[in-house]
C-alpha positions in Angstrom: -124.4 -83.8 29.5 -121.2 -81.7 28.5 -120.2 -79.0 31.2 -119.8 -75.8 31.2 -117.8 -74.6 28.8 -117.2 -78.2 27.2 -118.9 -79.6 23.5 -121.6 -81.8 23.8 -120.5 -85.4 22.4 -122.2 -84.2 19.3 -120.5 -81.1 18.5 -117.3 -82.7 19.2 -118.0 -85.9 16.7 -118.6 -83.1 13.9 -115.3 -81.1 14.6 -113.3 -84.0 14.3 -115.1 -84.9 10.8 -115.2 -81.4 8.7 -112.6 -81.5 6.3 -111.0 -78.7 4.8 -112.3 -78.2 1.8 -111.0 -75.6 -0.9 -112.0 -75.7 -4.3 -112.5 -73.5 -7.5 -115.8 -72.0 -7.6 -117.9 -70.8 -10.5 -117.4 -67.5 -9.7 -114.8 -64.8 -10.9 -113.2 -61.5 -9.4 -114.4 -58.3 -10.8 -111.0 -56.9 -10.6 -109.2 -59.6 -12.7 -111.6 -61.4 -14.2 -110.2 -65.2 -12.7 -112.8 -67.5 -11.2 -111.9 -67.6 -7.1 -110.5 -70.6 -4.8 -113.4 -71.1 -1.9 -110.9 -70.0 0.6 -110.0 -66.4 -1.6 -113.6 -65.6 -2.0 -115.0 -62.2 -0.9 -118.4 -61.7 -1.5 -120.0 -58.2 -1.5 -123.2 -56.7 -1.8 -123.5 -53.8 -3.6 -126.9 -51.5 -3.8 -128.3 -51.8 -7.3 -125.8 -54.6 -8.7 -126.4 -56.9 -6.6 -123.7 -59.5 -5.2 -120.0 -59.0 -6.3 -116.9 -61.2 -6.1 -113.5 -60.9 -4.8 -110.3 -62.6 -3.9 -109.8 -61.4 -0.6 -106.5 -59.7 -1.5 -108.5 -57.6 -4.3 -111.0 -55.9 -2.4 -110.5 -53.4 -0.3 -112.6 -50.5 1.2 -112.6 -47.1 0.0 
């Protein structure tokens, strides 16, 4: 049994196996029109549109 403040056996096996993974997804910026890296991605949700798609760089609020 981990201690306090310690990761169980478990949760310690599955840090040491997650990749990094980046890749292009399918979907594309509404600013420029580019499909977005996985890493770059910015999703919003926006009432009456529904979800909306960024590179992190491109959206800002305001």
């Amino acid at each position: 049994m981990a201690k306090k403040g310690e990761l169980s056996k478990t949760a310690r096996a599955s840090l040491a196996q997650r990749d990094e993974k980046d890749f292009l997804t399918a979907r594309s910026c509404a600013k420029c029109g580019e499909l977005i890296m996985l890493k770059e991605l910015q999703p919003v949700k926006v009432l009456g549109a529904g979800m909306v798609f960024y590179h992190k760089q491109h959206y800002t609020i305001g």
